[in-house]
VEXZAZA-300986 format. One record per residue (C-alpha): y, x, z. Coordinates in steps of 0.2 Angstrom, whole numbers, plus 5000, padded with zeros to 4 digits. Example, Ala and Ser with C-alpha at 12.3 -4.5 7.8 and 13.67 -1.06 7.14 Angstrom:
497850625039
499550685036
This chain:
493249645369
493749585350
494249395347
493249275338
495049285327
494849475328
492949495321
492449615307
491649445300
493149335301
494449495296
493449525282
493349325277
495249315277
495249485268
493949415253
495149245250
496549365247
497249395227
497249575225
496349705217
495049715227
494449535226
494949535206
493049535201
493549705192
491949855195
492449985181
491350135180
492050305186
492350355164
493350185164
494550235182
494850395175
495250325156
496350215167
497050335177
497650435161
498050265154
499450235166
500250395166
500350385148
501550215152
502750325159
504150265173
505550205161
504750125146
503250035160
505149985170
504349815171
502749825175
503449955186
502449905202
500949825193
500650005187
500750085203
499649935213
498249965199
498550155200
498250145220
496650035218
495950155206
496350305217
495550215230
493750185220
493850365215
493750405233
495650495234
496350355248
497850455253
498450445235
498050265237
499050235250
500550345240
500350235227
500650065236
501950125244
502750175227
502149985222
503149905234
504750005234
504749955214
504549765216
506049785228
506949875215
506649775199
506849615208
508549655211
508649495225
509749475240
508049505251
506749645250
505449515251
504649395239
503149315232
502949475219
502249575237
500849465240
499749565231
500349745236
500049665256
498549615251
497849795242
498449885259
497649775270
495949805262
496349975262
496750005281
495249885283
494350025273
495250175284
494650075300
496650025305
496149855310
497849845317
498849895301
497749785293
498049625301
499849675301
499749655282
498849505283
500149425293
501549455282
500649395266
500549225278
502449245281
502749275260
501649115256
502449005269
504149065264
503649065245
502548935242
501748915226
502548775214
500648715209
499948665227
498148715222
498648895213
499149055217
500949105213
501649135198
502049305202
500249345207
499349255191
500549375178
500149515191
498249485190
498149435171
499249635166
497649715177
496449625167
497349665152
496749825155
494949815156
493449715142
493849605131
493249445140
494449495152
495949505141
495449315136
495549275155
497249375154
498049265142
497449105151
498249165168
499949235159
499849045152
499748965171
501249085177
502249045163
501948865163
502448875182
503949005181
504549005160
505949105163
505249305164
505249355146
503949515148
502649365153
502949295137
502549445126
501249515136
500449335135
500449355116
499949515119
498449505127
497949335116
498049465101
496949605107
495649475114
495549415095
495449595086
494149655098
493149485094
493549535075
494349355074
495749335061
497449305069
497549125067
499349045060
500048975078
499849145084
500549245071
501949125077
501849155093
502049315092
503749295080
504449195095
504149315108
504749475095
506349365094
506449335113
506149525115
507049625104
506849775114
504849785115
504449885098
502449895103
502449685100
503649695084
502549855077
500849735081
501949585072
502349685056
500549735058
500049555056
501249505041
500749665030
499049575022
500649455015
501649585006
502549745007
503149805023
503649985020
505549975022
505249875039
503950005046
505050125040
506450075049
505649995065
505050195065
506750245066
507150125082
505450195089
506050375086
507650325098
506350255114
505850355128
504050435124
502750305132
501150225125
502350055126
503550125115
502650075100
502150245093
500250205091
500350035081
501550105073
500550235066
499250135063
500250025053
500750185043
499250235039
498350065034
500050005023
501050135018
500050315018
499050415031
500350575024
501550495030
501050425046
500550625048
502250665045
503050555055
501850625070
502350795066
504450725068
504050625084
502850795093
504450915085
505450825096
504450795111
503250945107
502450945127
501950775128
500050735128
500050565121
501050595107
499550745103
498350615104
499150485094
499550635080
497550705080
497050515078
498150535064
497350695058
495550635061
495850465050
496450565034
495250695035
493950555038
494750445023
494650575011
492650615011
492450634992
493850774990
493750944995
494750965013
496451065016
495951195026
497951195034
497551025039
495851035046
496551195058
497751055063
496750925069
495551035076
496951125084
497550955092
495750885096
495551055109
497451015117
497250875118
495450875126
496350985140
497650895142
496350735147
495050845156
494150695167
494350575149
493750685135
492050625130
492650525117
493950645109
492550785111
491450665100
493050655087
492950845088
491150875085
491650735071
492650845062
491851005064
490450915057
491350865042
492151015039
490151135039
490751205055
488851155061
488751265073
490151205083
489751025082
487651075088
488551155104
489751005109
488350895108
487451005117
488351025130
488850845132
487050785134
486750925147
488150845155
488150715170
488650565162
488950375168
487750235160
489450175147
489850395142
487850415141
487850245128
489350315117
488650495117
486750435114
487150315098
488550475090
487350575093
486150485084
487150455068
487550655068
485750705069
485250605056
486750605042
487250805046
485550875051
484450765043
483150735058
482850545058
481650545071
482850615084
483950495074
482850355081
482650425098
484450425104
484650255094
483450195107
484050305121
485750205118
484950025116
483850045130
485650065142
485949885148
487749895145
488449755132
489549855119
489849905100
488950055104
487449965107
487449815095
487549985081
485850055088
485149915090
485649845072
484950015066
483450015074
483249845065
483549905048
482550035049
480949925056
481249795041
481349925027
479449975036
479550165026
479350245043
477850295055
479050245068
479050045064
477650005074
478550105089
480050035086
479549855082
478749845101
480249935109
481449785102
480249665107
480249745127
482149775124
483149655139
484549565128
């Protein structure tokens, strides 16, 4: 017979106070873990060297929420053997494996290995005595930079709970320099998502951390970013390129600001043609395709009052359809990009079938939302129907998901009930009023 110690309720109490991904409040629909999935892999081994394990930790727990436990439990493993390795200490152990331990003990708790499970319980005990936090009423250092990089990854309100926990590590172990940067890091996306103007002590911030790692390109392209609304930055984008062009292809090697920061400040040909050199020189890598058709798609999409290249429409369409292969299970978005610019470029036909076949699609409330609110803006600027216009504008409102996708139909929606031209008003006037906020 079990022990009042050995319960389900009592196993599962112990199991709830742990820190680790499953107790992290974080519930992302299935779009989101495959996004993330992709996300990951895009980090790549070498240039992700640090966050190493916290890749693999989050890459497990996502497996695991996609149903695909084996790969789960692959994933850990791979988590714990990197943490020993970038650690670099006397002893395989250490505070940075609390939250690994605590990942495998829900997941054996999952499996039904109540025994592997408590085992891991047990040793996250053994790390806590031997590694006790310096802040008596905290978790560990190692375990608040570990759960503020997962948040990193997911809304924005999480990214400002991010930087508040990279805060409380560093504050209680200032020494790791990758805390630093991802601090500021995190601190700056949570204000551009909130459209908030990068205020002067962060803009400082982030020099400090740029100086303290020299080797982190994404934070110095996101730096120069942030000085170019002072003045001209084009020799140093053009030479921060060069450094870029040296780095291991990763999502972390700065490409994607920097191409951004080509086409906002210097020119959106030249950002093309830096695509093109970095793609000639790694031409099988997905996510320099997909940072080269967002290049592609922004300069057709700048240029709306002159008559397109045909050369460079081929190209971005030619992109758009590799890359949507190469991200099978997180295409909606770049299919819409697509549609986009058939769209633009009269090939009407082949924008009515991707819609069509993305709303015969089974869809998650967040891909139905984006689709429903594109969808809307196509029917009524390409094929001039604004009463479907105004349906899938509602479609997307009425999806109780907070987003930009929904503030847009919702804004729209307004507008059109306040101008009052259409026999629609009245309909839509009582759906905002029933609307849940």
């Amino acid at each position: 017979m079990m022990s009042a110690a050995q319960s389900p309720s009592t196993a599962e109490a112990k199991l709830q106070a742990l820190q680790c991904h499953f107790t992290w409040d974080v519930d992302p629909s299935r779009s989101k873990l495959v996004c993330l999935r992709d996300q990951l892999e895009d980090i790549g081994a070498v240039e992700g060297y640090s966050w190493l394990g916290h890749i693999y930790n989050l890459q497990g727990f996502i497996h695991y929420q996609l149903g695909l436990t084996d790969d789960a439990q692959r994933f850990f493993g791979r988590a714990a053997e990197a943490f020993r390795q970038m650690r670099n200490t006397v002893s395989d152990e250490g505070p940075w494996l609390v939250v690994n331990h605590g990942n495998l003990a829900w997941l054996h708790y999952h499996r039904g290995e109540q025994a592997e499970s408590r085992a891991y319980l047990s040793k996250i005990d053994a790390l806590m005595d031997e590694y006790p936090s310096p802040s008596q009423d905290e978790p560990h250092p190692e375990v608040y930079a570990e759960k503020a990089w997962t948040l990193m990854k997911f809304s924005t309100d999480k990214k400002r709970l991010a930087a508040d926990y990279f805060q409380r590590a560093i504050r209680m172990q200032p020494d790791m320099v990758e805390w630093h940067s991802s601090h500021v890091l995190a601190s700056v996306s949570a204000l551009k998502h909130s459209n908030k103007k990068l205020r002067a002590d962060v803009l400082e911030k982030m020099k400090i951390a740029k100086e303290h790692d020299p080797e982190n390109l994404y934070l110095a392209a996101l730096y120069l970013e942030a000085c170019a609304e002072k003045g001209n930055i084009e020799d140093e984008a053009r030479e921060l390129a060069r450094r870029v062009l040296r780095k291991p292809v990763s999502s972390y090697s700065g490409i994607k600001p920097l191409l951004r920061l080509y086409r906002e400040y210097v020119s959106a040909d030249e950002a093309i043609d830096l695509a093109e050199e970095v793609l000639e020189r790694h031409p099988d890598e997905r996510y320099l395709k997909r940072c080269a058709a967002i290049c592609y798609k922004k300069r057709l999409f700048s240029h709306r009052d002159n008559p397109l290249e045909h050369s460079m429409v081929d190209r971005a369409i030619s992109l758009y359809r590799e890359v949507i292969s190469l991200y099978p299970h997180s295409s909606i978005k770049r299919r819409i990009s697509l549609a986009k610019i058939y769209a633009e470029s009269n090939y009407q036909v082949e924008a009515d079938q991707i819609y069509k076949d993305l709303l015969e699609s089974d869809l998650d409330p967040e891909g139905a939302q984006m689709l429903y609110n594109n969808y809307a803006k196509y029917v009524h600027l390409i094929r001039k129907e604004s009463y479907k216009s105004i349906e899938y504008h509602m479609r997307a409102a009425a999806i109780p998901l907070q987003s930009l996708y929904r503030e847009n139909s919702i804004r729209t929606l307004r507008r059109i009930r306040d101008r009052n031209r259409n026999r629609m008003c009245g309909q839509i006037q009582e759906f905002l009023t029933d609307l849940p906020n």
